[in-house]
C-alpha positions as CSV (number, residue, x, y, z in Angstrom):
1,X,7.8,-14.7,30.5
2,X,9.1,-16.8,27.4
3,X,12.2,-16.1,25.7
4,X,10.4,-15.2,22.5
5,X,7.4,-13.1,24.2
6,X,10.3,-10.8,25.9
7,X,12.5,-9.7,22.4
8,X,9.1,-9.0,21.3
9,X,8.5,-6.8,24.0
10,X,12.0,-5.2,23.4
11,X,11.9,-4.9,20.3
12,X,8.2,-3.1,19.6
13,X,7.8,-1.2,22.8
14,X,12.0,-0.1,22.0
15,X,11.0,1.0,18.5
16,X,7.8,3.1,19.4
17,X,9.8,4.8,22.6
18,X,12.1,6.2,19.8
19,X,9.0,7.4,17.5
20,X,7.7,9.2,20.0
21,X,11.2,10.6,21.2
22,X,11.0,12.1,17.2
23,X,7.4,12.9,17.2
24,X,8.0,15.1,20.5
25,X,11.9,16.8,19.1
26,X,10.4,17.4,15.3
27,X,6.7,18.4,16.7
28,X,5.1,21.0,14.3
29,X,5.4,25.0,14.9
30,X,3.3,25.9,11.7
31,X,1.4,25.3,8.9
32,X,4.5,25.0,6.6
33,X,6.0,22.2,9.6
34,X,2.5,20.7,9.8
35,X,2.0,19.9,5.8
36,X,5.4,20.0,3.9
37,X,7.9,19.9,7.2
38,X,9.0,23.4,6.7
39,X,10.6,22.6,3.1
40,X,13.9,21.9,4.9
41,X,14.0,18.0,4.2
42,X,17.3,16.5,2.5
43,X,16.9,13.9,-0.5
44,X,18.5,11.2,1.8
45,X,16.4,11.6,4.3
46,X,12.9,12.1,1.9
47,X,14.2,9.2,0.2
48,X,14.2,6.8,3.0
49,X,10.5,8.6,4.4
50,X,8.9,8.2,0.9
51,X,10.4,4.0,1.2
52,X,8.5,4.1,4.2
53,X,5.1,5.6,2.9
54,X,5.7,3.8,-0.1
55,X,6.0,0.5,1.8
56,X,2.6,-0.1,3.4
57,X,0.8,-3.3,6.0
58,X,-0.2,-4.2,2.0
59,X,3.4,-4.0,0.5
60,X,5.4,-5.8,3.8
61,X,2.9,-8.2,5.3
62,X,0.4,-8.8,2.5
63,X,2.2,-8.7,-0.9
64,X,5.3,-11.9,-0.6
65,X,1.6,-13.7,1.1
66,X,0.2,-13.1,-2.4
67,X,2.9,-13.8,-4.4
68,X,3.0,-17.3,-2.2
69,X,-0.2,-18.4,-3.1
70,X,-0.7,-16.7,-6.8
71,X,3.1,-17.5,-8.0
72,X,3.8,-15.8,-11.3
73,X,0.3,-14.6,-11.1
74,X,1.4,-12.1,-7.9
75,X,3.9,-10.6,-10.1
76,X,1.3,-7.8,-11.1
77,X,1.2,-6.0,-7.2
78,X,5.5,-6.2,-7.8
79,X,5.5,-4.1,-11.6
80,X,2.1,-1.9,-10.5
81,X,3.2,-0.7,-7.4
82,X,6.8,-0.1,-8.5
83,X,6.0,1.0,-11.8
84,X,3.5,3.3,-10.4
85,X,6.6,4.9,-8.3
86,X,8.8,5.5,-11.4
87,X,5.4,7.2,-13.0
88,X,4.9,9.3,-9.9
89,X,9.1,10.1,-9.6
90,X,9.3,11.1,-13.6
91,X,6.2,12.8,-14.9
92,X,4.1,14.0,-11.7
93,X,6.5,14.7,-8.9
94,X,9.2,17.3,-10.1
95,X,6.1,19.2,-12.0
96,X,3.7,19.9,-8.9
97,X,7.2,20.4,-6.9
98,X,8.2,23.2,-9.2
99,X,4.5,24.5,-8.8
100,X,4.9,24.5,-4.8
101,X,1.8,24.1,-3.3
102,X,0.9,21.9,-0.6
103,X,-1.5,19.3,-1.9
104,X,-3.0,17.5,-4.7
105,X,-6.6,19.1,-4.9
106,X,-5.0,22.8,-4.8
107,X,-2.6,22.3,-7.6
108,X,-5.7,20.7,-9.5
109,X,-7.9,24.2,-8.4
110,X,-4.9,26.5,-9.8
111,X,-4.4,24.8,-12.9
112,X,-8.2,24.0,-14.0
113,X,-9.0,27.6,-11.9
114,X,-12.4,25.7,-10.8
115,X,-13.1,25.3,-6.7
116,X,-15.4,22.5,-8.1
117,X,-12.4,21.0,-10.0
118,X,-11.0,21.0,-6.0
119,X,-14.2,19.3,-4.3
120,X,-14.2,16.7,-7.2
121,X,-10.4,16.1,-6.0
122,X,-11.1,16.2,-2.6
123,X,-13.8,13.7,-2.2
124,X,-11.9,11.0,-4.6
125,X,-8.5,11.5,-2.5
126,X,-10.5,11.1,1.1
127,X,-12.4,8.0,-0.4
128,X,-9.0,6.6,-1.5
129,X,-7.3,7.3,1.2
130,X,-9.6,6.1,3.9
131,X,-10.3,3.2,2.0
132,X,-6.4,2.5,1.7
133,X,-6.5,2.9,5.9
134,X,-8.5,0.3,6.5
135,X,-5.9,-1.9,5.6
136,X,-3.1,-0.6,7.5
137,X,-5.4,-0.9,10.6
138,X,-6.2,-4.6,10.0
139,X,-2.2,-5.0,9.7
140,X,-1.4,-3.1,12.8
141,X,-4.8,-5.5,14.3
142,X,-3.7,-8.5,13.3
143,X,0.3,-7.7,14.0
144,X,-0.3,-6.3,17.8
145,X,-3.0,-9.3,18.3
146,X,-0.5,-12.1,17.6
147,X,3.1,-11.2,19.0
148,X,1.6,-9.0,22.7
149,X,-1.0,-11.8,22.6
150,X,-3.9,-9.4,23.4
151,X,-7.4,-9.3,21.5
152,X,-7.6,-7.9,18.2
153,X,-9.9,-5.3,18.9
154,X,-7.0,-3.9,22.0
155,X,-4.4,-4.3,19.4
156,X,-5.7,-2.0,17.5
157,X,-7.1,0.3,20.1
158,X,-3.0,0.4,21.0
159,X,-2.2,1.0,17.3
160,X,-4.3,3.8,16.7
161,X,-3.1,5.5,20.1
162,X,0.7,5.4,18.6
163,X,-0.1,7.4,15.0
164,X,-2.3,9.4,17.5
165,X,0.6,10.8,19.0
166,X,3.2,11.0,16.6
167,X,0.8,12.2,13.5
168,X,-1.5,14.9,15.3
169,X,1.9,15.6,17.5
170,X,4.2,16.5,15.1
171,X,2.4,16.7,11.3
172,X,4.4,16.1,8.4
173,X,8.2,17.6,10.3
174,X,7.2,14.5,13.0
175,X,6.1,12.0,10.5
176,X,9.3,12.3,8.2
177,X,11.8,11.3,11.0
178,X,9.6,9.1,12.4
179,X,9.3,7.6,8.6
180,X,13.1,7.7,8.5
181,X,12.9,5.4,11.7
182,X,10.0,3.1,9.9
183,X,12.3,2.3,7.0
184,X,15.4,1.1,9.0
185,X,13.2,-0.9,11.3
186,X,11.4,-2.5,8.6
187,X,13.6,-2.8,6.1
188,X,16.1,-5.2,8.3
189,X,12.7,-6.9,9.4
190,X,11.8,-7.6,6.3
191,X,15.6,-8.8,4.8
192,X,17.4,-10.3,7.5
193,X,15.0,-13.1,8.1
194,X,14.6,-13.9,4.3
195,X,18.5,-13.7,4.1
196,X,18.7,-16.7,6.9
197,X,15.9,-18.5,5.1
198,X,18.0,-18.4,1.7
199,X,21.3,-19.6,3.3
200,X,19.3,-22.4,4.8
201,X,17.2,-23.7,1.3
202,X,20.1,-22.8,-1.4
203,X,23.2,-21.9,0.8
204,X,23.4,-18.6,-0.6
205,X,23.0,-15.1,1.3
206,X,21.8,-13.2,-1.2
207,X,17.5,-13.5,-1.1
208,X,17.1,-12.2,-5.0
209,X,20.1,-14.9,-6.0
210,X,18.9,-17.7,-4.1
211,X,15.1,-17.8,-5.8
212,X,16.8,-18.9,-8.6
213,X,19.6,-21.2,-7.3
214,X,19.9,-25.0,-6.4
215,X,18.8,-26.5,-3.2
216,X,21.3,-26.9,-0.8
217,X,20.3,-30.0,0.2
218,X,22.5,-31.5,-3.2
219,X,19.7,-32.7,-5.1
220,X,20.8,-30.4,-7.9
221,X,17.1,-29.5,-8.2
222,X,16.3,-25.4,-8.3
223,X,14.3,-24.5,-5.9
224,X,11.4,-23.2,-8.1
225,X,11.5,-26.5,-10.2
226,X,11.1,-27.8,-6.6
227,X,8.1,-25.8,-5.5
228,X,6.4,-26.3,-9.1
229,X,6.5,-30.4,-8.4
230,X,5.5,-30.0,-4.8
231,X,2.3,-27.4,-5.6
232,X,1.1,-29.4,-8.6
233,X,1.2,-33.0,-7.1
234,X,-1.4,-31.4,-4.3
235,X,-3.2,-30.4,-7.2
236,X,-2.8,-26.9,-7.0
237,X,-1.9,-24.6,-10.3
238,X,2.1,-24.6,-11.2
239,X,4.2,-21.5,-9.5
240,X,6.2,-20.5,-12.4
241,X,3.1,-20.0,-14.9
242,X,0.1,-19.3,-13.1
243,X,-1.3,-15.9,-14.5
244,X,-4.4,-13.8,-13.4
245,X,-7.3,-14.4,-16.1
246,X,-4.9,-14.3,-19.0
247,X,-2.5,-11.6,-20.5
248,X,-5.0,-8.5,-20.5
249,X,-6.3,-8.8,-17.4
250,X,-2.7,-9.2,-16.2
251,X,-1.9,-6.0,-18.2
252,X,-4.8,-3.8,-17.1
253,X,-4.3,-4.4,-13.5
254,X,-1.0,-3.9,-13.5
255,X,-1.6,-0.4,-15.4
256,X,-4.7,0.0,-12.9
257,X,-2.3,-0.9,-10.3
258,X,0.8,1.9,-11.6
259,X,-1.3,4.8,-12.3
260,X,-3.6,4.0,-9.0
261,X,-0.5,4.5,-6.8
262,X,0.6,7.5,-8.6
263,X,-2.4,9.4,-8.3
264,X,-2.2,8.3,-4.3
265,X,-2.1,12.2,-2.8
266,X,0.1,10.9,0.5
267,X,3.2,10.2,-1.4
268,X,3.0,13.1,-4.0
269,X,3.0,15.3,-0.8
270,X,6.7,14.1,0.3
271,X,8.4,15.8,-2.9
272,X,6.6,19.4,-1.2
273,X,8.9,18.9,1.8
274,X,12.6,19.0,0.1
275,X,13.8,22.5,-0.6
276,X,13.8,22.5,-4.6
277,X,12.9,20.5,-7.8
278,X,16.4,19.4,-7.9
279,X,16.4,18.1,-4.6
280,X,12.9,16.6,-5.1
281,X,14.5,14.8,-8.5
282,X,17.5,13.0,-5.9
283,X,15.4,12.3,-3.3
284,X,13.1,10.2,-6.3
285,X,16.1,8.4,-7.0
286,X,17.2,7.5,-3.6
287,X,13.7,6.3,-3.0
288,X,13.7,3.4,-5.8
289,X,16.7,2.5,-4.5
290,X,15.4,2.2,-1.0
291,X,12.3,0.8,-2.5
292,X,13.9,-2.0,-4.3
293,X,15.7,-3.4,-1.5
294,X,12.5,-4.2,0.0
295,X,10.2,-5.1,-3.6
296,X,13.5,-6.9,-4.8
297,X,13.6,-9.7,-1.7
298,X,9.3,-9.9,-2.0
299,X,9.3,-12.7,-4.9
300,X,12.2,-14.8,-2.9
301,X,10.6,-14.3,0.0
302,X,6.6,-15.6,-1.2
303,X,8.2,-18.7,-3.0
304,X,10.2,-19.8,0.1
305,X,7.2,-19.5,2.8
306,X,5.6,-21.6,0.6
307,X,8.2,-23.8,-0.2
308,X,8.4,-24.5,4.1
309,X,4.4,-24.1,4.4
310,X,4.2,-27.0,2.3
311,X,7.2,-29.2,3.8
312,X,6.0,-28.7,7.1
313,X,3.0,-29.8,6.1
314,X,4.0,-32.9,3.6
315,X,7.5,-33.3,4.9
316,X,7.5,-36.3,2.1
317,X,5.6,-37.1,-1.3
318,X,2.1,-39.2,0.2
319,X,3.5,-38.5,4.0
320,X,1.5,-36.2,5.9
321,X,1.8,-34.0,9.0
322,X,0.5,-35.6,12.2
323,X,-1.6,-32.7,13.8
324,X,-1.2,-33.9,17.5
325,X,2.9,-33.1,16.3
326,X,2.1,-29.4,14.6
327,X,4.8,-27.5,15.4
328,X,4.1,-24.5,17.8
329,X,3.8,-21.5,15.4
330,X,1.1,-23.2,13.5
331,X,-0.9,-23.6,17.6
332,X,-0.1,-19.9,17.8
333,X,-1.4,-19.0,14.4
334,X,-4.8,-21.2,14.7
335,X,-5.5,-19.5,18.2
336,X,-5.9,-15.8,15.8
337,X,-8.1,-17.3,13.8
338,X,-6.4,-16.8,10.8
339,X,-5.2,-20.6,10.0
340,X,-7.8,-23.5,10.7
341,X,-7.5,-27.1,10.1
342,X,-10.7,-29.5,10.0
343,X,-10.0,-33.4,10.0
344,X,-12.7,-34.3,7.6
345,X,-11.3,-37.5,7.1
346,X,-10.6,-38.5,10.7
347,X,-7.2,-39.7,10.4
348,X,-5.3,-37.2,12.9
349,X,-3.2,-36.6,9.7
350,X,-3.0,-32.6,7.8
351,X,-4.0,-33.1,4.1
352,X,-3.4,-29.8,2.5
353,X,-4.9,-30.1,-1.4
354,X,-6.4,-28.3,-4.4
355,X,-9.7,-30.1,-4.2
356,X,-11.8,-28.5,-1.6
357,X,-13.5,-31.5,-0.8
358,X,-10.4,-33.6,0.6
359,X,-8.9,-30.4,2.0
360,X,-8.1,-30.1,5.7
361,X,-6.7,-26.6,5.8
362,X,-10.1,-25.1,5.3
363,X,-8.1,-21.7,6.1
364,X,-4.5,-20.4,5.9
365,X,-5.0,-16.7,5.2
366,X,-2.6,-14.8,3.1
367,X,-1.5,-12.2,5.1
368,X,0.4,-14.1,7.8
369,X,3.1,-15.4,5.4
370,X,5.6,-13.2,6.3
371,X,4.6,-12.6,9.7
372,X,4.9,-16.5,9.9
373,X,7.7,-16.9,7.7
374,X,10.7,-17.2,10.6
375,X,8.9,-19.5,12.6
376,X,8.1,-21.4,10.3
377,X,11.8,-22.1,9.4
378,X,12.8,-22.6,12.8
379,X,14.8,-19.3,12.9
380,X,15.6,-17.8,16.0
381,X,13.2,-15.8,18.8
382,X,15.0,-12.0,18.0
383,X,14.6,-12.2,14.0
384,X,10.6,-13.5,15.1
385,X,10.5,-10.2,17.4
386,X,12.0,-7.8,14.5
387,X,9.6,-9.4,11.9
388,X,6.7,-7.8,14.4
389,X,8.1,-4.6,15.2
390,X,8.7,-4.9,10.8
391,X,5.3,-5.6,10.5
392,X,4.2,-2.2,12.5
393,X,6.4,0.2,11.1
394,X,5.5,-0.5,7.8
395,X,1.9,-0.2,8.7
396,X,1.8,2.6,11.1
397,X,3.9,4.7,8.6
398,X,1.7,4.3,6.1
399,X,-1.5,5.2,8.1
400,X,0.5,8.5,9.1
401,X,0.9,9.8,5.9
402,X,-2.9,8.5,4.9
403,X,-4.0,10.9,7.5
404,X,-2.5,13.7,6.9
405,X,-3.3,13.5,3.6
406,X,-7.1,13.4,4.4
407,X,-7.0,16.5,7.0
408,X,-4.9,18.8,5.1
409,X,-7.5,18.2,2.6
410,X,-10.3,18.7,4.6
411,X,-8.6,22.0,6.5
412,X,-6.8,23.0,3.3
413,X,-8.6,22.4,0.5
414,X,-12.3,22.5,1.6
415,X,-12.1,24.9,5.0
416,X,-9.1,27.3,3.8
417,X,-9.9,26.9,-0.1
418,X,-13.4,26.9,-0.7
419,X,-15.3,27.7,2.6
420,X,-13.8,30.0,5.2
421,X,-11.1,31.8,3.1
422,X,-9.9,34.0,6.2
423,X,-9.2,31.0,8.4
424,X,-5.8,32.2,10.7
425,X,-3.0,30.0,10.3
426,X,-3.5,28.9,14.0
427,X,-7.2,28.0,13.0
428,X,-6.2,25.8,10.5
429,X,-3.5,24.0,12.1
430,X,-5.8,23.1,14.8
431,X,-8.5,22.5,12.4
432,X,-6.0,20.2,10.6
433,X,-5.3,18.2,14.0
434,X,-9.2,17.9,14.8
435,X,-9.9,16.2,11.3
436,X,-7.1,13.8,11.7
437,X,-8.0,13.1,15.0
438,X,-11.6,12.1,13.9
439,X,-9.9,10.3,10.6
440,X,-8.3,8.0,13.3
441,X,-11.3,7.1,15.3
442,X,-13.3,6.3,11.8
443,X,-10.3,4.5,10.3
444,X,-10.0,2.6,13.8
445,X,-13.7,1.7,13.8
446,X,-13.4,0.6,10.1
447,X,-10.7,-1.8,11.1
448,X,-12.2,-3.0,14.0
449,X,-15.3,-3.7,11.7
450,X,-14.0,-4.3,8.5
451,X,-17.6,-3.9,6.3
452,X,-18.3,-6.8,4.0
453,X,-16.9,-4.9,1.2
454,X,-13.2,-4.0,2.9
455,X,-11.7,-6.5,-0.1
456,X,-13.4,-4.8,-2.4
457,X,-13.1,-1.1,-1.2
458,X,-9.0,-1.5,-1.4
459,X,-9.4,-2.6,-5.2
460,X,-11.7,0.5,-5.7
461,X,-9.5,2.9,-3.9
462,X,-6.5,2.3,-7.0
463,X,-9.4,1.9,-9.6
464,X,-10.5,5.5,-8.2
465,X,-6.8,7.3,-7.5
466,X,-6.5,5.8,-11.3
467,X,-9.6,7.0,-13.0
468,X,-9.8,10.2,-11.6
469,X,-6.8,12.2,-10.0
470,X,-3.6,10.3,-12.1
471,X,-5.5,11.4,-16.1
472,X,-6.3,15.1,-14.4
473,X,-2.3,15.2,-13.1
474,X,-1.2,14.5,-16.2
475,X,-3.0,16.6,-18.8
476,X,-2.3,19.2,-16.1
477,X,1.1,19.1,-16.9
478,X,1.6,17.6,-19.8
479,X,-1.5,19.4,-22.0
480,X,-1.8,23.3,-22.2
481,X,-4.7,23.3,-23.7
482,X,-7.7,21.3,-21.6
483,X,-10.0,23.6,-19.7
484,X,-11.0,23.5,-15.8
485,X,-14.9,21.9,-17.8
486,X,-12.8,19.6,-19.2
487,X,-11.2,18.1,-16.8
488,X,-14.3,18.0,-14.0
489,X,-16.0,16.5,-17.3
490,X,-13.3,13.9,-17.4
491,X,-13.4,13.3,-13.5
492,X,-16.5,12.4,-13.2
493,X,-16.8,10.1,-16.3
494,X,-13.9,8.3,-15.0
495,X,-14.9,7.3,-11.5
496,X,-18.6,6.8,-12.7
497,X,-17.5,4.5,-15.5
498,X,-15.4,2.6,-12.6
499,X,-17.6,2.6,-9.9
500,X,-20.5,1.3,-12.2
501,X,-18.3,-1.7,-13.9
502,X,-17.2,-2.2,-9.9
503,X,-20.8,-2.0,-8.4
504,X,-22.4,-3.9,-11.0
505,X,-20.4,-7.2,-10.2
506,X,-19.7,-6.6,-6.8
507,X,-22.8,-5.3,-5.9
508,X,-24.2,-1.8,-5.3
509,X,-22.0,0.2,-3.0
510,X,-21.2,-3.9,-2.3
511,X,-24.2,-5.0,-0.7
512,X,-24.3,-9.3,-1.7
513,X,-27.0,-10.0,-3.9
514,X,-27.3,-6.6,-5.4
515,X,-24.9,-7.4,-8.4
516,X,-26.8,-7.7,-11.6
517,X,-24.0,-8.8,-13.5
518,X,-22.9,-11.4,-11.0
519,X,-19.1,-11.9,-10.5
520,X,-18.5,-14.2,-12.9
521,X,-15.3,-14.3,-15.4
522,X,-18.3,-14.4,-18.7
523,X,-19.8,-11.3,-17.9
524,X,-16.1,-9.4,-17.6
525,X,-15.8,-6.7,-20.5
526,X,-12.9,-8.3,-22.7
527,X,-12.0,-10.4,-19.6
528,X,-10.7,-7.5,-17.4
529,X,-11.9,-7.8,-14.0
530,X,-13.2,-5.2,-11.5
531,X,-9.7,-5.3,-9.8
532,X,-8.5,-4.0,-12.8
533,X,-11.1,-1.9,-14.2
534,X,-9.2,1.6,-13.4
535,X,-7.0,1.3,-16.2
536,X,-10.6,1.6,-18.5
537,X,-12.0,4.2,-16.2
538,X,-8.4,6.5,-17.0
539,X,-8.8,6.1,-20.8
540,X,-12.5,7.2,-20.2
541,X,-11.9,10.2,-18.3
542,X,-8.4,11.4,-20.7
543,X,-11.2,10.5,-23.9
544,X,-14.0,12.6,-22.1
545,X,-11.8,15.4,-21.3
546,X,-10.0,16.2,-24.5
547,X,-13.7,15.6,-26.3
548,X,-15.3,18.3,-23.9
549,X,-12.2,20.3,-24.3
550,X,-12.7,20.5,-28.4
551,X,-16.5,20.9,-28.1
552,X,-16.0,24.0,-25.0
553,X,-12.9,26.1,-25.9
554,X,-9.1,25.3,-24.6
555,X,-8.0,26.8,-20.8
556,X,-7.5,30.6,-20.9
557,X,-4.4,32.1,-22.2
558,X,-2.7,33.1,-18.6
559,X,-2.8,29.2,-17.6
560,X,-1.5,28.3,-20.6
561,X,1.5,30.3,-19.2
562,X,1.6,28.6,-16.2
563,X,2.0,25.4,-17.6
564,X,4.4,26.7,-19.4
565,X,6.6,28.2,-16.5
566,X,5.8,24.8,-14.4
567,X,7.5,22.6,-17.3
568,X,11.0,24.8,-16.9
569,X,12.8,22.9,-14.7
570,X,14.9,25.9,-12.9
571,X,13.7,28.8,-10.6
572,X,11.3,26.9,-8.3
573,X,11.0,28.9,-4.9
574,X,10.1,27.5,-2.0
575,X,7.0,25.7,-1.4
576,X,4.0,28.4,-0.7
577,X,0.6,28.3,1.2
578,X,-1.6,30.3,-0.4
């Protein structure tokens, strides 16, 4: 066995021994362990469990890939997803805390006093959530599949086994110390390599320093002046200034973006499992902090894999790779499928350009930039094995939290809530365990055959979070006044408006050749694209709700005191079930 294939081996198989030593020491006794870890969480330790949920397959293996190929233009994912947390942290999270139930849809059923105000919820946060699933699956796919070398479908097979145990196992008292263990792993996964890879470019340690430094080769060129004359003499768009379909399309999906991820139920869930609102305002601070270590490094790391993509590639200006000489990452690499070369000029040389006629890298796909990031500057075999083991946490933890968001919803909110009211605690903690069970097998099925529309389901899970559940949050809180009508009103004019733009330029429920409007950049309404269309869908639903609300009659005068109580911020009792 190879030097590299063995701290690979260590250092996955060593991380998910210790997640299942957790799962098995914090297994779940009741319904109060199972959904909100008994309440008995510190803010340390929710901090570093929500920078794990927080930081999914999308935000550690796909985002720096983006950011690499869309330069300036990337910079959207960075402000949504972190802006979306400060949202979340400030003007949802201490609120529903202080209210103290377990989940999203049965805060929305007390405070709108509709059960069809809680199916509405229910059905937006499962198609979200499953949606958002099928990514971490592909991650944990595509991760397992390149560093044990086994088939893509096994790797996930192996994948879903894991959060099989330690989710169903353990619930959300499991999942937090097995989070806690995600973030460590990951976060030195994801810094310690991009550390190395500054010292060797600019001579300087520090990742977030060294984007913006001189090359250390004494040029006195900075390295993004650098990258700008490498990417636009191979004809591609400059780094530093490349936006996404001009200023309000950049806007609107990164609004689409922040108030998608704050209406995400499996990370509004972590601020039930801390012991008051006070603790639930600390542990939001510690989590930006353990957040930004991680989103801080992204931009340094996406400029400097392609910075040594492209010098590998075209070590010198009109000098090109010899592809009989590629260096063994990129064999390893084109064996997944996931980067492909075509000499289509038959010179045995790599010409990697904008114009799609000369190019030779027909395929280089995104999402194996960081994975690919330490071999590709030569650094050694244990940082290659942590980047994997990185690469897993950050998706497996994700996909934990994504499931029991979906079966507490299912046993919670529709069994518990709506249809069998009597359910035993016992009943529902098993129920809870079937659903996520099944969640796991459709999720793993999803990922193993991603339908035509995965791309565009992700885009449509934010667009949905933000068009539906975020506007009903926040008048929740923040508006005495709108009525349970009101805000099912405003629900459903949301995500119809969304799902419309969405389906009728991708395609009805994305089947190709069914979109009447095509895709094109003309037919976008003021230029925002379908990405991006959940920012429009929340003005829709908050316009739709406070119109119904006028037209109907304000909420009744006991919820108006509710509202009122939830905004004090002291005498907030433990978290309750029912």
């Amino acid at each position: 066995m190879d030097e590299l294939k063995l701290y690979t081996y260590i250092a996955v198989f060593g991380s998910f021994a210790i997640y299942f030593g957790i799962a098995w020491w914090a297994r779940a006794g009741s319904t109060s362990d199972f959904y909100v870890a008994g309440g008995g969480v510190t803010p340390i330790q929710n901090g570093m469990a929500i920078g794990a949920d927080w930081m999914s397959a999308a935000s550690f293996i796909s985002m720096a890939g983006l950011i690499a190929f869309l330069g300036y233009g990337g910079s959207v994912f960075l402000m949504g997803w972190t802006g979306g947390y400060v949202l979340l942290a400030t003007l949802l999270a201490p609120y529903m805390r202080k209210h103290g139930k377990f989940t999203v849809p049965e805060f929305i059923s007390d405070r709108y006093y509709s059960k069809t105000a809680r199916v509405v919820a229910v059905v937006c946060l499962i198609i979200a959530s499953l949606t958002y699933i099928i990514g971490q699956m592909k991650g944990v796919g595509v991760a397992f599949s390149r560093f044990l070398e086994v088939d893509y479908g096994l790797g996930l097979g192996i994948g879903m086994m894991v959060v099989w145990v330690y989710a169903v196992l353990g619930g959300m008292k499991g999942i937090t110390y097995t989070q806690i263990a995600q973030y460590c792993v990951l976060i030195f996964a994801y810094t310690i390599p991009a550390v190395f890879i500054s010292l060797q470019l600019t001579g300087n340690p520090i990742p977030q320093l060294g984007l913006g430094s001189t090359l250390a080769d004494g040029s006195g060129v900075y390295l993004l002046d650098k990258l700008d004359l490498v990417v636009t003499d191979l004809g591609f768009k400059e780094y530093t200034t490349d936006n996404m379909g001009g200023t309000l399309n950049m806007f609107a999906y990164t609004m689409s973006l922040m108030i998608g991820t704050a209406g995400l139920p499996h990370v509004i869930m972590r601020f039930f499992t801390v012991p008051s609102v006070q603790a639930a305002r600390s542990s939001a601070g510690y989590a930006l902090v353990f957040i930004a270590l991680l989103y801080t490094v992204a931009p340094a790391v996406g400029a400097m894999a392609r910075f040594n993509l492209m010098n590998t590639i075209e070590p010198e200006a009109g000098q090109h790779m010899v592809y009989e000489e590629r260096p063994q990452w990129f064999k390893d690499w084109e064996n997944t499928g996931l980067l492909k070369f075509e000499d289509k000029n038959g010179d045995g040389k790599v010409q990697y350009v904008a114009d799609a006629e000369k190019n030779e890298m027909v395929k280089v796909d995104r999402d194996i930039m960081v994975l690919a990031n330490p071999a590709i500057a030569n650094l050694p075999n244990w940082v290659i094995a942590l980047v994997a083991a990185g690469g897993l946490a950050a998706a497996l933890s994700t996909a934990a939290g994504l499931l029991l968001a979906i079966s507490s919803s299912i046993s919670h909110d529709l069994m518990k809530g709506v249809l069998t009211p009597d359910l035993s605690e016992k009943a529902e903690l098993r129920a809870s365990r079937i659903v996520m069970t099944i969640s796991i097998l459709i999720s793993g099925y999803l990922g193993l055959n991603p339908p035509g529309f995965a791309a565009g389901t992700v885009a449509l899970a934010f667009g949905l979070a933000a068009s539906s559940i975020f506007p009903a949050l926040m008048m929740g809180i923040f508006s005495k006044k709108i009525s349970g009508k009101a805000a099912v009103a405003g629900m459903c004019s949301g995500i119809g408006v969304t799902m419309l733009y969405v389906f009728q330029h991708k395609g009805i429920m994305f089947i190709p050749g069914t979109s009447f409007m095509g895709g094109l950049e003309q037919n976008w309404f003021f230029g925002i694209s379908p990405n991006a269309f959940g920012a429009v869908g929340a003005l829709v639903n908050f316009a739709v709700a406070f119109a119904v609300c006028k037209a109907t009659g304000e909420a009744p005068e006991e919820i108006q005191h509710l509202v009122e109580n939830m905004r004090i911020p002291k005498g907030a009792g433990e978290a309750h079930a029912h």
